[in-house]
N, C-alpha and C positions, 0 to 999 in steps of 0.2 A: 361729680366727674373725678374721676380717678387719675392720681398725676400717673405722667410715667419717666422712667429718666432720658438724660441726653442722648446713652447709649442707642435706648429701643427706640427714640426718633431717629436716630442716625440712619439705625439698621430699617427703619421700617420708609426713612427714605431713600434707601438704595433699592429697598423694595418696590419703590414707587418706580425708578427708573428704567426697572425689567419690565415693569407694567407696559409702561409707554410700549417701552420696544414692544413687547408681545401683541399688543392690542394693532399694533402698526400705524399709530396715531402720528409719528414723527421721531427720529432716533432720543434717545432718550435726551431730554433738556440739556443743556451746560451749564442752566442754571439750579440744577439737582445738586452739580458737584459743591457748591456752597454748603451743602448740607453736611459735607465729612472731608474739609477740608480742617486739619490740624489749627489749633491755632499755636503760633510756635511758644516755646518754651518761657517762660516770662513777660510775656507779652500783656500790656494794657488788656484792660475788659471797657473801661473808659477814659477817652483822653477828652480831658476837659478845658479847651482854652481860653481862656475870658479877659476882657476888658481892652483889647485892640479892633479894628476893622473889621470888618466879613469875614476880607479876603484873610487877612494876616491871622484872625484867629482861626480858619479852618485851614492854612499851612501848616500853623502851631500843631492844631489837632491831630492832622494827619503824620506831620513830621516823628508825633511822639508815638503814633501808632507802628512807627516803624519804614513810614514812606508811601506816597503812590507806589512804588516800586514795588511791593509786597503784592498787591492786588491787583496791578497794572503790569503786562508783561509786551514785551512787540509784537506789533502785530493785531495784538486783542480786537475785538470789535466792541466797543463799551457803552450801556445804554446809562442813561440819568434819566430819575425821576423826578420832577419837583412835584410844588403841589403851586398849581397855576387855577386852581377853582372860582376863584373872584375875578371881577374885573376892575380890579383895585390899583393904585401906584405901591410901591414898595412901602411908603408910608404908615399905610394901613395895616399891616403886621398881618396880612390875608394870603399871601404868597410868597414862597422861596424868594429870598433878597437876592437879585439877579448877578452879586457882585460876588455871592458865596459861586454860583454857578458857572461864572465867567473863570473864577480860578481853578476851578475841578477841573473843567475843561482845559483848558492851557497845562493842568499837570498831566492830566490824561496821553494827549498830545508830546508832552514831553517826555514821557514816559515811552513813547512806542505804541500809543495805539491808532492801528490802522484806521476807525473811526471812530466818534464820537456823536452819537444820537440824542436827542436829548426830547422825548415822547410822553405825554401823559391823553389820559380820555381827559379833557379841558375844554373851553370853549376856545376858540382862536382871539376871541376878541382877549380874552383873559390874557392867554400868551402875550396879546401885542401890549394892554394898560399895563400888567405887571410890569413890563422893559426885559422880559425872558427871550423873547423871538431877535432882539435888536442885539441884545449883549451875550447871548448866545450863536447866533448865526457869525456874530462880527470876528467871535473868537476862537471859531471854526466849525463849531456843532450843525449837525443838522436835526431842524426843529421841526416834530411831526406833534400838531394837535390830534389826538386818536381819537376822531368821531365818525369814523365810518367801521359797518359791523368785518368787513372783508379782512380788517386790520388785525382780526382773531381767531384764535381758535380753541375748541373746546379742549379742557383737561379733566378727566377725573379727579374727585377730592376723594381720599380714600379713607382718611379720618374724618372728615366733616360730620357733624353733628346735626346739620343743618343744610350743608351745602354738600350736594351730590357730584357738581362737576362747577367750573368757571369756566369764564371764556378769559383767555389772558392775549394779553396784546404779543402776536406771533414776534416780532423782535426781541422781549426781550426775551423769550423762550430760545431764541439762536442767538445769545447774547453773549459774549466769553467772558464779560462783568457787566455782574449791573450793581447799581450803585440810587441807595435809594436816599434822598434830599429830602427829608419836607421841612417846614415848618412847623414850631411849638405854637399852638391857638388852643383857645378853648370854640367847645363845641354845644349844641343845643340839645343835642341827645347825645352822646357818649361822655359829656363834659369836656373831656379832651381831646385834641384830636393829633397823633402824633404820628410813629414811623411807622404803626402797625396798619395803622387805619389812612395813613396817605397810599397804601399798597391798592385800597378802594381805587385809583385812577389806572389801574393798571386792570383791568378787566371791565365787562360792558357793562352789566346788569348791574347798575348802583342800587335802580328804584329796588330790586328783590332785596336785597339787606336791609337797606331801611324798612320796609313792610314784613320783616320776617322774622328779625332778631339780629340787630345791628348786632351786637358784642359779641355772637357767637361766630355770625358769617365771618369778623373780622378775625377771630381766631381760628375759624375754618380754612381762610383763605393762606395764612401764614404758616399754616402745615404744608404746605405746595410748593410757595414761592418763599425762598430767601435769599437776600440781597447779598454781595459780597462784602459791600461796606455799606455804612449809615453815617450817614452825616447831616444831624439834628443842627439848624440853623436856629438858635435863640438867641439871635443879635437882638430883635423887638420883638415882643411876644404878643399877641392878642389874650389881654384878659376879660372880656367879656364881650357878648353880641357874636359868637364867632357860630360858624367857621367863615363866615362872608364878611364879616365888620361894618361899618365901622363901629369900633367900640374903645375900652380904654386900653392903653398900652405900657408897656415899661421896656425901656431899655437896660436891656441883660447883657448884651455883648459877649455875648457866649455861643460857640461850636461844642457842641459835643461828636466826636466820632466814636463808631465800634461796631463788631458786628454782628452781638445779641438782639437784639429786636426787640425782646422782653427787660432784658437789661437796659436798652438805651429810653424805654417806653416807662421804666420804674423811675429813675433818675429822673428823668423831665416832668413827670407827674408834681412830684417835689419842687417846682421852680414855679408850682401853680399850687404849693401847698398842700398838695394831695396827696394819701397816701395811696401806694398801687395798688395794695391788699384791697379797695374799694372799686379799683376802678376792674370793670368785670371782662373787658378786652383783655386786658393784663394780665388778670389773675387767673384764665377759661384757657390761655394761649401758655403759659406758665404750667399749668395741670396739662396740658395736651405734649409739653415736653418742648417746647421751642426754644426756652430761653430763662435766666435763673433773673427771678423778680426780689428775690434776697442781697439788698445793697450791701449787707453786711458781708457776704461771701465773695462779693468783686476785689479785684486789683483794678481802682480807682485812681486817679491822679489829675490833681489839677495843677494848667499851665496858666501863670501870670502873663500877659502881651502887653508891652508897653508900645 
């Protein structure tokens, strides 16, 4: 596979946007402009904050990124993705810590935005054990488990290798941000399962990637959709049995935020020991032009939280 640079992803998803419109599938996404929006001039590539609370290190995180303010404008209508797949408690390092989500939302909120979604394709039951439906609903969100097909619609994939079109869940495609949460787990076929591969809840057809070529669909699929922000919750990590657990765990106490995909996916690879260059998500979606899996080339920064 032949890389290509940031430039011709840029260009070739703005091309993508015309597509929309022309084909008359729906005016072109909001969630396109992600794709060629600046990133400003000195700005983090990763803010990394470790050793306080959920909440307080993905403040940290964000604070250093420059602010919800930066990605959060009035008005906005803002989805969150977590990753709610288990029907696990927080404990189990199976689902977004519902306390990193509780404060996205509340900055969200204080930022100006008009709503605050907060949708994944998950089971309901999962949303309720996790404590996501209770500490999200409480703190203003509104929480849709996306298991009905009505909730979607198709897109063309126009790089996909593998994947000809998705179906993506129609909110966040009218989304004015979206903002993708998961958790850092290890996984039983991809080995890890990070911010590339929690984008999987965000469209219908799981079972075809898994039966088809997990590592490429997930690269496929990150040519399409990009998040405005990412914010990698590795407060407790799942290190093995995952991506359902239970298995062993370590308390990392770390946020990572940023809004490379392949950046924020090489970095956390490393907090499993891994390196990216192996992992073939990373390294398929890196060649496809999404994102620079070269830690040596970031403006990295880590934040101490007491």
């Amino acid at each position: 596979m032949d890389k290509i640079s940031r430039r011709e992803f840029l260009i070739r998803g703005a091309a993508l946007g015309l597509a929309y419109a022309g084909l008359g599938l729906i005016s072109t996404p909001k969630i396109l402009k992600a794709m060629s929006e600046p990133t400003p001039s000195g700005a983090l590539d990763l803010a990394i904050a470790r050793g306080g609370t959920p909440a307080d290190n993905t403040i940290k995180a964000i604070q250093s990124l420059g602010g919800i303010e930066r990605f959060v404008k009035k008005g906005n209508k803002v989805v969150l993705k977590p990753n709610c797949l288990a029907a696990n408690p927080p404990e189990i390092a199976s689902t977004t810590n519902p306390d990193v989500m509780e404060v996205m939302i509340k900055m969200c909120l204080q930022a100006g935005a008009s709503e605050v979604l907060v949708i994944s394709h998950d089971p309901e039951r999962s949303f309720q054990i996790s404590g996501i439906t209770e500490t999200c609903s409480r703190a203003g969100a509104r929480v849709v488990a996306a298991n009905s097909r009505d909730l979607y619609q198709s897109v063309p994939v126009f790089r996909g290798r593998l994947l000809q079109n998705v179906e993506i869940i129609k909110e966040i495609l009218d989304a004015d941000v979206f903002i993708n949460i998961p958790i850092a787990k290890h996984h039983s076929q991809t080995d890890v399962t990070l911010s590339m591969k929690n984008l999987m809840g965000i469209n219908w057809n799981r079972g075809y990637f898994h039966q088809n070529g997990l590592d490429q669909a997930i690269a496929d699929l990150n040519t399409v959709v990009r998040p405005n922000l990412i914010i990698m919750d590795a407060n407790r990590i799942l290190l093995t049995n995952g991506p359902g657990g239970p298995g062993q765990t370590r308390d990392d106490k770390t946020v990572i935020a940023g809004t490379d995909p392949v950046a924020m996916d090489a970095y956390t690879a490393t907090l499993f020991n891994r390196t990216p260059q192996d992992k073939q998500h990373i390294r398929y979606a890196y060649e496809f032009g999404v994102g620079e899996m070269n830690l040596n080339k970031l403006n990295i920064k880590e934040i101490p939280v007491n």
